[in-house]
LOFI-112096 format. One record per residue (C-alpha): chain; residue number from 0; x, y, z. Coordinates in nm, 3 decimals, padded with zeros to 5 digits, always signed. Layout:
 ch   i      xx      yy      zz
  A NUM       X       Y       Z
...
END
This chain:
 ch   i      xx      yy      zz
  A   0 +02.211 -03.386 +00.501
  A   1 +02.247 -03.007 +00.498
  A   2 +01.896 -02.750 +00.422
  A   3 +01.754 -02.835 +00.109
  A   4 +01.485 -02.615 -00.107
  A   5 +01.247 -02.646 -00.371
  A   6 +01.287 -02.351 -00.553
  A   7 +01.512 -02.103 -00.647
  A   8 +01.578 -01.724 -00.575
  A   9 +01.285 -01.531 -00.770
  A  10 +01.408 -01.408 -01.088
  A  11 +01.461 -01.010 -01.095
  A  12 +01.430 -00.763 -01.388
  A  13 +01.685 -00.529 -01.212
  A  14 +01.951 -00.534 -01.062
  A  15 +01.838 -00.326 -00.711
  A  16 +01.533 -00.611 -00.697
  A  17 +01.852 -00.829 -00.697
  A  18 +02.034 -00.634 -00.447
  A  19 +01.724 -00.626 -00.212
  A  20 +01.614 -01.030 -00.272
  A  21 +01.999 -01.097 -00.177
  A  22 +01.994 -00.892 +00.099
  A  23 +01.644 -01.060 +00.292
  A  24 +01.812 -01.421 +00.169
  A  25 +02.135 -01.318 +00.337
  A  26 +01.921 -01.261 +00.650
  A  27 +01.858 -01.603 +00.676
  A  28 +02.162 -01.781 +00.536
  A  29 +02.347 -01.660 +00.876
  A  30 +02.067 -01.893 +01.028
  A  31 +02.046 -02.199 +00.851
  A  32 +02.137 -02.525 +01.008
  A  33 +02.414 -02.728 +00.926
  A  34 +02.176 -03.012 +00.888
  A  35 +01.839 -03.055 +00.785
  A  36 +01.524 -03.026 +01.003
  A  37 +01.239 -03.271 +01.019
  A  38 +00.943 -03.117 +00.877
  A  39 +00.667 -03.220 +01.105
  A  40 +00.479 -02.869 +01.163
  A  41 +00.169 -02.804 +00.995
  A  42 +00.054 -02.486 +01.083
  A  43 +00.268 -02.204 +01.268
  A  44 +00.136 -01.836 +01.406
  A  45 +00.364 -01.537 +01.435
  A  46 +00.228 -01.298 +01.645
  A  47 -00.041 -01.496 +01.769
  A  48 -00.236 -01.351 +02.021
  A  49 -00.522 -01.575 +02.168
  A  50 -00.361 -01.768 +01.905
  A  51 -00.700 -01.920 +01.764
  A  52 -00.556 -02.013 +01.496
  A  53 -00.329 -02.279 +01.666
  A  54 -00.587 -02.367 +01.860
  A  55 -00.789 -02.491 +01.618
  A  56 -00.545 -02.624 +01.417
  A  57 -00.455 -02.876 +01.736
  A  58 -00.833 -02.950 +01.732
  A  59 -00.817 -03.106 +01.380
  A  60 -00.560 -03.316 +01.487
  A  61 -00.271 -03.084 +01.326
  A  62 +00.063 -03.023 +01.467
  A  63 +00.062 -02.655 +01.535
  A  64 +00.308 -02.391 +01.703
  A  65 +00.176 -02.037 +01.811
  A  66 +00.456 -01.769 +01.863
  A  67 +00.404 -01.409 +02.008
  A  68 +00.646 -01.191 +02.176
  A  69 +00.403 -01.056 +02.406
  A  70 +00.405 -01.225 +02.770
  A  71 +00.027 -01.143 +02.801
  A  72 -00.001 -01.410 +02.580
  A  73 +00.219 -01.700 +02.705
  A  74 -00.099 -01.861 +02.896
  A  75 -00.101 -02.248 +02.879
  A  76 +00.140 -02.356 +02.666
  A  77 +00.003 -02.346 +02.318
  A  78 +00.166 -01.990 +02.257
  A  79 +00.575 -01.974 +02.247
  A  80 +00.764 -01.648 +02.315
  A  81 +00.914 -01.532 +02.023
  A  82 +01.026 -01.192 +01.909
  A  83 +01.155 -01.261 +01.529
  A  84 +01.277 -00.875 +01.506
  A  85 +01.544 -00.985 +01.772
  A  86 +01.867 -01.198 +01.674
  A  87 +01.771 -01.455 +01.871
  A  88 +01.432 -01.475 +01.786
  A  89 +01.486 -01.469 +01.433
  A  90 +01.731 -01.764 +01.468
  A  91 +01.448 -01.952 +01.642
  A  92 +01.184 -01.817 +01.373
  A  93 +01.380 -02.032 +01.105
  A  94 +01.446 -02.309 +01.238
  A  95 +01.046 -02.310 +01.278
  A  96 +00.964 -02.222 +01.005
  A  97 +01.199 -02.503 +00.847
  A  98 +01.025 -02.781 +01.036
  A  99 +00.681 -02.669 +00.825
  A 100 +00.559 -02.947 +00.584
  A 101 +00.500 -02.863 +00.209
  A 102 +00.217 -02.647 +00.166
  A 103 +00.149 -02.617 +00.517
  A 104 +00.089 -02.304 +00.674
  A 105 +00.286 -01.979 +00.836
  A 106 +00.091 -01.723 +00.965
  A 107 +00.200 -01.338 +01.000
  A 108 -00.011 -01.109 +01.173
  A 109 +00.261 -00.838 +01.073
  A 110 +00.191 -00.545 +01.375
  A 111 -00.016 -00.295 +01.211
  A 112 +00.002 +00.070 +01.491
  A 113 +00.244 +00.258 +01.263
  A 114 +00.094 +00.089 +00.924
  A 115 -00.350 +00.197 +00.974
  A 116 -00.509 +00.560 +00.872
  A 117 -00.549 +00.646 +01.198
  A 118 -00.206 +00.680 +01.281
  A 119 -00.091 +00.846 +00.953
  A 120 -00.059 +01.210 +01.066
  A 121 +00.214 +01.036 +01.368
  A 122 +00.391 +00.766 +01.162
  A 123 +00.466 +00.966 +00.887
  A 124 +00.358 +00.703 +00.647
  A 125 +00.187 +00.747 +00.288
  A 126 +00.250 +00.617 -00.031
  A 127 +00.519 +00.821 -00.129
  A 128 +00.673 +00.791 +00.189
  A 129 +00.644 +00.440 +00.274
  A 130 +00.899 +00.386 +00.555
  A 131 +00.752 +00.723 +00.737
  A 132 +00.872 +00.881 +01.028
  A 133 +01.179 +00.653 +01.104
  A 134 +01.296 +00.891 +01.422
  A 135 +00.997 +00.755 +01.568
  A 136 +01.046 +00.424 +01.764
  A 137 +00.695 +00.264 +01.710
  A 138 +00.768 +00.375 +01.311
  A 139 +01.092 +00.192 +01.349
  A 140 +00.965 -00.114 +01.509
  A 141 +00.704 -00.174 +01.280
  A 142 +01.002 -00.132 +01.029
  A 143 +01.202 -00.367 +01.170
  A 144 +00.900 -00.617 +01.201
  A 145 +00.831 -00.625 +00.861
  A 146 +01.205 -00.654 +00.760
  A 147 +01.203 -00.966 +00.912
  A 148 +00.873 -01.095 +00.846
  A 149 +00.997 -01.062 +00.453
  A 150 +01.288 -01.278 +00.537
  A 151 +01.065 -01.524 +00.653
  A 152 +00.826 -01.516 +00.368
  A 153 +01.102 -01.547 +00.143
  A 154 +01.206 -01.866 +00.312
  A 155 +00.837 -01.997 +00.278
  A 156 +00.888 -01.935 -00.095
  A 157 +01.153 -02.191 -00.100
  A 158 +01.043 -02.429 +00.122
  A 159 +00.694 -02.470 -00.045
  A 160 +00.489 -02.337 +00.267
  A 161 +00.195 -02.052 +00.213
  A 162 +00.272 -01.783 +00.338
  A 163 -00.077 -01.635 +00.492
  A 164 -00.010 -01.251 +00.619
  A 165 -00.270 -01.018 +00.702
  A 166 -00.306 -00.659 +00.798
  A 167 -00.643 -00.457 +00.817
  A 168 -00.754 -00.320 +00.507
  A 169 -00.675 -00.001 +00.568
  A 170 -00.260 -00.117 +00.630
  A 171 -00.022 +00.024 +00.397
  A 172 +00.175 -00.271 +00.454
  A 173 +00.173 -00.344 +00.098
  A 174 +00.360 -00.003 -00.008
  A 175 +00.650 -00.090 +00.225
  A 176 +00.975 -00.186 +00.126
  A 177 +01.057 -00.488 +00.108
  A 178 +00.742 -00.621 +00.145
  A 179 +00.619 -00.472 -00.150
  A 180 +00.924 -00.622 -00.360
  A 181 +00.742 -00.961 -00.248
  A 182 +00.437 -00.868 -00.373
  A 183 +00.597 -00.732 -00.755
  A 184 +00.788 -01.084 -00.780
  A 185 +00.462 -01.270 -00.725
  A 186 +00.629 -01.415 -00.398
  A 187 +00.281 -01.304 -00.257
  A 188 -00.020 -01.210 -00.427
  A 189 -00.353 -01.062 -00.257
  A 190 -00.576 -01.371 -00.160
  A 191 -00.854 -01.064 -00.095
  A 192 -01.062 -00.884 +00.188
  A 193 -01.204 -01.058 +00.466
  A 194 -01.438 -00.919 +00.743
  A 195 -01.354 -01.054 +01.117
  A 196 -01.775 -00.981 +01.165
  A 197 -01.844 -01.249 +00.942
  A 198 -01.650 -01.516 +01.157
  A 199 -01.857 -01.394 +01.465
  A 200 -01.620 -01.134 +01.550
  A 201 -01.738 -00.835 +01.857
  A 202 -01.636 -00.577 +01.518
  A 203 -01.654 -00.581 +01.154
  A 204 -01.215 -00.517 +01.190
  A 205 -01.186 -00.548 +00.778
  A 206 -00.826 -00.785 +00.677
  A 207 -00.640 -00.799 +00.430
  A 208 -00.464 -01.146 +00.318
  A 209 -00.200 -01.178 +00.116
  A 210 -00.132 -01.541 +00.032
  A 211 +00.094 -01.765 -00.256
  A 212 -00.113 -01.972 -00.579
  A 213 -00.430 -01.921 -00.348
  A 214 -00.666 -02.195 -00.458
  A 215 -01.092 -02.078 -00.486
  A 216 -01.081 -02.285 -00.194
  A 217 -00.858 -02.051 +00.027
  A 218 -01.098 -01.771 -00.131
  A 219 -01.393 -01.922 -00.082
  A 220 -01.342 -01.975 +00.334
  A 221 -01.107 -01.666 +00.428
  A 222 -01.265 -01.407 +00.239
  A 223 -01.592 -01.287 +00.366
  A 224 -01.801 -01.015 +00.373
  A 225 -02.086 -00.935 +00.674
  A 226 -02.339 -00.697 +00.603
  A 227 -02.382 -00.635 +00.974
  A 228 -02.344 -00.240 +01.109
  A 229 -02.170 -00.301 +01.448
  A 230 -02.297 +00.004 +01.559
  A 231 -02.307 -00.078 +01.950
  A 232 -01.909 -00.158 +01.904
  A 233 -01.873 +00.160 +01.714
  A 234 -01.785 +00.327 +02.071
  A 235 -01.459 +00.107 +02.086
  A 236 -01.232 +00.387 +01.898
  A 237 -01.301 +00.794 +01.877
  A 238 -01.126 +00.951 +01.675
  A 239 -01.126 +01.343 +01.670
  A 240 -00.927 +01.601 +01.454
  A 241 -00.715 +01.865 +01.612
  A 242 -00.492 +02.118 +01.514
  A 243 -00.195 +01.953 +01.512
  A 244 -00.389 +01.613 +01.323
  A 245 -00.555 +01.359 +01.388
  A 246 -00.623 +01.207 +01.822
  A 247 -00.757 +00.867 +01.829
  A 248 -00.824 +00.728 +02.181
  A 249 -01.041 +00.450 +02.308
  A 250 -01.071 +00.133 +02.506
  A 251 -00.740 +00.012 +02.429
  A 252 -00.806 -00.381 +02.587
  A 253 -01.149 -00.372 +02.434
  A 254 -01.032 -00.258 +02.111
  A 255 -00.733 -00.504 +02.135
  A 256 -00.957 -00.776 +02.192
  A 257 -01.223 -00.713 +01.906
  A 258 -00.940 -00.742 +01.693
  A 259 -00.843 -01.131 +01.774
  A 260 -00.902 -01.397 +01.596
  A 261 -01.221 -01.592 +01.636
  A 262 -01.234 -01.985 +01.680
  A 263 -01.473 -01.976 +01.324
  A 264 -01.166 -01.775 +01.163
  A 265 -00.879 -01.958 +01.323
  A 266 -01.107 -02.314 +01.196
  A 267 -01.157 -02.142 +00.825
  A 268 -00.738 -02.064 +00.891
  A 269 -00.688 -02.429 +00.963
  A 270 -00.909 -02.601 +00.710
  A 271 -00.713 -02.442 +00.438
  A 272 -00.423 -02.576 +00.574
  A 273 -00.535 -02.891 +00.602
  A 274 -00.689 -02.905 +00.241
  A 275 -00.342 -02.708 +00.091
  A 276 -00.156 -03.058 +00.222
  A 277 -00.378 -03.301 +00.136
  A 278 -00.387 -03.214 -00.231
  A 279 -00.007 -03.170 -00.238
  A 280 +00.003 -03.516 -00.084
  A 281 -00.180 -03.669 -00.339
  A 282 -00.075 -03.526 -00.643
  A 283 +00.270 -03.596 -00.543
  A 284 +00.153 -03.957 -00.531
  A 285 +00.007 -03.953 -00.808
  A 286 -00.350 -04.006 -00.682
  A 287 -00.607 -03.842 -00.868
  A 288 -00.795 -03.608 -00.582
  A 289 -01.099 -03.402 -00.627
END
């Protein structure tokens, strides 16, 4: 039986949304399978990290992948390497992501260097010039990253699976074409603001989620505030202006690792999940579930 999907292409109001919509779709059509995939993954994590997210996810008993093209992080088996900005990778990255269950879960921690204030005045990047400084390779790269992680998303569309992505809140990830084309077609929609402090997190590192038909409940546990100052942490990043800009430096593994997820975010991660299916299970059967 070849790839089925439950919905459509998005209707477009013009004809370059069209152009752009076919172009990400096209992406992925040179990936699909001949035949259909068994959909037996839960939750998966793209650039995963410590990949807490998986980890808890495996706790409650779900099947979970973690993927992250970083080698740092291919420990003990629960992370995969994956680059989806690669051909190869990106093959792999559908093929996961078309194993997902309804309503189950796909992570993107979309890199963020070339997308954050603090690296405006070398990426180029502002609202009115989105893609930024595209001679740059770390400009170009994050470019490329979220190229393909809009592929992806639209493949989540119409395969039923949530899309959850995040970037700090001070990303301009959601300026960037074609990202932003997502977020005008209501592919994804802002789920809100969440503070990494509140989930026991070393810094307050503010998020941004971006989400599809989030529920109160998916409100309710991802996006939280903490009223804490952080002030002994506040050494982690200095940032000092010069005459050619702006010179942040710090502790780059410190920094790096106040910016992971925590086991009480990856659980809050993973809870949604697990509510998200349950309540697509049922009402597909019929079964009245409060």
């Amino acid at each position: 039986m070849p790839v089925t999907f439950s919905k459509p292409l998005p209707q477009c109001h013009t004809k370059r949304d069209r152009d752009q919509v076919l172009a990400l779709w096209s992406m992925i059509e040179k990936h699909l399978p001949q035949r259909s995939l068994k959909r037996v993954t839960h939750q998966l994590e793209f650039g995963a990290g410590k990949a807490e997210a998986t980890r808890q996810a495996q706790d409650m008993k779900l099947q979970a992948i973690g993927c992250d093209r970083d080698d740092k992080c291919i420990e003990d088996g629960v992370v995969v390497k994956l680059n989806y900005t690669d051909a190869k990778g990106f093959g792999q990255s559908v093929r996961h992501v078309l194993r997902v269950v309804e309503c189950g879960t796909v992570i993107f921690a979309i890199q963020c260097s070339s997308l954050v204030f603090l690296s405006r005045s070398t990426s180029g990047r502002d609202t009115w010039r989105p893609l930024g400084d595209t001679t740059r390779p770390f400009v170009k790269d994050g470019n490329s990253g979220i190229l393909h992680a809009s592929a992806l998303c639209l493949l989540c569309y119409r395969r039923n699976v949530r899309p959850l992505v995040e970037n700090p809140s001070s990303s301009i990830l959601g300026a960037v074409p074609p990202f932003d084309l997502l977020v005008n077609l209501g592919i994804l929609e802002v789920l809100g603001t969440t503070d990494l402090g509140a989930f026991q997190g070393e810094s307050k590192k503010s998020l941004r989620l971006w989400s599809k038909e989030a529920t109160a409940f998916a409100r309710e546990h991802l996006c939280k505030k903490t009223g804490q100052s952080f002030k002994k942490k506040a050494n982690l990043v200095h940032v000092k202006k010069t005459a050619t800009g702006v010179k942040v430096t710090g502790k780059k593994d410190a920094l790096k690792q106040s910016q992971a997820y925590t086991p009480e975010f990856g659980r809050a991660i993973s809870r949604v999940t697990r509510k998200s299916i349950a309540d697509h299970f049922f009402h597909a059967n019929g079964i009245n579930w409060a």
